[in-house]
C-alpha positions in Angstrom: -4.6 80.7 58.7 -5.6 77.1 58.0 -4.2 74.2 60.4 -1.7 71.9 59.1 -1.4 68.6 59.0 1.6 67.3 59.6 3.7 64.2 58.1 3.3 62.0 61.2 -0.8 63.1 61.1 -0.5 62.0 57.6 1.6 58.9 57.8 -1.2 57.8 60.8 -4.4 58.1 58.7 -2.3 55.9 55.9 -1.6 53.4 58.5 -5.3 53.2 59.3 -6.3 53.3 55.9 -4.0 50.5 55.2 -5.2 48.2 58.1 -9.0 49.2 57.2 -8.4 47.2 53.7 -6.3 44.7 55.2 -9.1 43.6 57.8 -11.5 44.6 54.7 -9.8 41.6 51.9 -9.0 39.2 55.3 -13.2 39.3 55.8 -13.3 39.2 51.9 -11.2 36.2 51.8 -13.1 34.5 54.5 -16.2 34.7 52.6 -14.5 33.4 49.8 -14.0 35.7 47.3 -10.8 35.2 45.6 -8.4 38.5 44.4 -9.1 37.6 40.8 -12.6 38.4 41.9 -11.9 42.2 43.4 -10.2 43.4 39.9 -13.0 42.1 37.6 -15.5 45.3 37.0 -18.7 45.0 38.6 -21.7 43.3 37.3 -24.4 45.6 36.0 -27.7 44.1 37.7 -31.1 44.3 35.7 
């Protein structure tokens, strides 16, 4: 039989995915990218 994961498993991995991009766009912002920037599709480079 296959481990489960439970809820509180899963509700800790959300929290650190959440604080991963919220340390990820804080660094972002820093650089000085703005958050029009991060939904604008990527430039294709030549």
């Amino acid at each position: 039989m296959s481990p489960l994961i439970t809820k509180e498993q899963i509700d800790e991995m959300a929290a650190i995915l959440r604080e991963g991009i919220s340390r990820t766009m804080d660094g972002l912002r820093r650089s000085g990218f703005t958050s029009s920037e991060w939904t604008q599709p990527a430039r294709r480079q030549n």
